[in-house]
C-alpha positions, 0 to 999 in steps of 0.5 A, a space after each residue: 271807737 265805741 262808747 266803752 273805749 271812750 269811757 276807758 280812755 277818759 279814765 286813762 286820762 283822769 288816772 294820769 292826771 291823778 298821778 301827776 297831780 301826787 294822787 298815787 293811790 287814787 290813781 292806782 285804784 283807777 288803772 286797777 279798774 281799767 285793768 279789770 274793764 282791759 283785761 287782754 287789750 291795749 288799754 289793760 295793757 296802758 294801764 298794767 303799765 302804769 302800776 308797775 311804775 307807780 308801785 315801787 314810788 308809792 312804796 317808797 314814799 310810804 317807808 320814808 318819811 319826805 316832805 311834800 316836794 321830794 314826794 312830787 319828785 319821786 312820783 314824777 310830778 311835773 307842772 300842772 297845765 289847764 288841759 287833760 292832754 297837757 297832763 298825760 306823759 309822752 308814753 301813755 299820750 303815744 300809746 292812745 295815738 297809736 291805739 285810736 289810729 289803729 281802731 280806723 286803719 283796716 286790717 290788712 
């Protein structure tokens, strides 16, 4: 995996971890960025991704004012863990397993 593949993953990683920590707009920023870095690759793609599904939560919790606990359930906030992968959700954890078997595996 080259260097830039390691820094996009890692930034998938912290956009998620900002996602599920309610960090919505920050995680927006870094999946916009990510997209940009992507643009016609699996990490774009990962990322566009994320946006789509963070968007319509973002807008909704911006038009109506909630507590803090309906907002974290609006986002898909879950339990936080003390690792990275732990904070990742099961679609973006199989699409980086996928993506990094796919980087060893020849062509056929």
């Amino acid at each position: 995996m080259s260097d830039n593949s390691s820094d996009i993953v890692i930034k998938i990683v912290e956009a998620n971890a900002l996602e599920s920590a309610g960090k919505v707009e920050e995680a927006i920023a870094l999946y916009q960025e990510i997209s940009q870095l992507d643009p016609s690759g699996n990490y774009g793609n990962v990322a566009r991704e994320a946006l789509g599904n963070l968007e319509p939560n973002k807008a909704a919790i911006q038009d109506s004012p909630q507590n803090t606990a309906t907002a974290q359930i609006a986002t898909g906030q879950k339990a936080k863990t003390n690792n990275s992968w732990g904070k990742i959700n099961l679609r973006t954890k199989t699409t980086l397993i996928l993506v990094g078997i796919s980087t060893f595996l020849p062509l056929l």
